[in-house]
N, C-alpha and C positions, 0 to 999 in steps of 0.2 A: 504494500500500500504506500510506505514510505518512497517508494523510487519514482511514482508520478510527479510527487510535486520536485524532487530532483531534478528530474527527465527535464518537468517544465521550466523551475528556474537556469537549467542550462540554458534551453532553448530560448528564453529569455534574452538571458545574458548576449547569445549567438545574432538576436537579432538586431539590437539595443545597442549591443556595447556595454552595458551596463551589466554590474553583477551586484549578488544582490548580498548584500553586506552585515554580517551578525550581529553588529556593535556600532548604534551610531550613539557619538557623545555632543552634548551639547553645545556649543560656544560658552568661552568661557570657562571650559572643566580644562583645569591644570592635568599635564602628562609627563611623563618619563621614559623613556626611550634609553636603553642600553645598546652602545653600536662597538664597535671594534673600532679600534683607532689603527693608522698608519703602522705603529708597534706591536700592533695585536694585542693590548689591551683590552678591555673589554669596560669604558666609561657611561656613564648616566649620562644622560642632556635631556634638561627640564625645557617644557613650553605649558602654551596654551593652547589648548584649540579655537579657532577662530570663523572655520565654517567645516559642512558639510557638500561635497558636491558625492553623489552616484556612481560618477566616472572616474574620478579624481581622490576621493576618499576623504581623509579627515586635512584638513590645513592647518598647519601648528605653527606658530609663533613661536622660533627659539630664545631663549633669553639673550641672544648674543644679535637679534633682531634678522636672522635667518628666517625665511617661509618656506615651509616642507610639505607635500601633498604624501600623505601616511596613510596604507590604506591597513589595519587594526588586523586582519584577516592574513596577512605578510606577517605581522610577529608574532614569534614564540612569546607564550603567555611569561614566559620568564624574564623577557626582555621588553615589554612593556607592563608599566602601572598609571592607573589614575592616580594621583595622589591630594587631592582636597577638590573644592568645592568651585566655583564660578571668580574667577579673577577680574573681576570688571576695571580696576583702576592698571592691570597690568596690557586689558584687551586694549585701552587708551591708548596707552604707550605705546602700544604696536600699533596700531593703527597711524601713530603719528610717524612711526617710523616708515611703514607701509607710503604712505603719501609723500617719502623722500624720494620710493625708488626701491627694489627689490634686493636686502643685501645677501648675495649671493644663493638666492634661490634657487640657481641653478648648478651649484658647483659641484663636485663630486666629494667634497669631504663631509666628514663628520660636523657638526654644530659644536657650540662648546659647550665644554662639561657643565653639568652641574654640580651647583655647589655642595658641599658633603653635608650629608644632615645625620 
């Protein structure tokens, strides 16, 4: 019985573009993200999130005012957490940074770490 709606959200997906995504968070809810660094570390980097798109996935405002399209479904549950509640004086911030200009939204590294807590 489970494999229909399977079948369909494939088929979905196949048609759309669009898949269809376990975990959407809201704007506003703080994250953490654990990536490997150039030394193979294995670092935190804290954001927000700041929209939702379907295609695109969650958009995270790094603290270091990087934007990242994360789609929650890619990480190992060990390697992301939500950690508090709606950041609204932090989504400002980014937003003010957002309207400079995109800082390296596209680049291949890692974001920066978060701070240790």
């Amino acid at each position: 019985a489970g494999g229909g709606a399977a079948a369909a959200a494939a088929e979905e997906e196949e048609e759309t573009g669009c898949r269809i995504r376990s975990t959407v968070l809201p704007a506003g809810t703080r994250v953490r993200f654990r990536w490997e660094t150039m030394s193979g570390e294995r670092e935190w980097y804290a954001g927000v999130v700041t929209s939702y798109s379907s295609r695109r996935g969650h958009c995270v405002a790094y603290e270091n005012g990087e934007f990242r399209n994360e789609d929650l479904d890619d990480w190992d549950a060990s390697d992301f957490e939500v950690v508090g509640g709606v950041a609204s004086a932090f989504l400002a911030s980014s937003a003010e940074r957002a309207a400079r200009g995109p800082a390296g939204a596209t680049s291949s590294t890692s974001p920066t770490p978060a701070a240790s807590s």
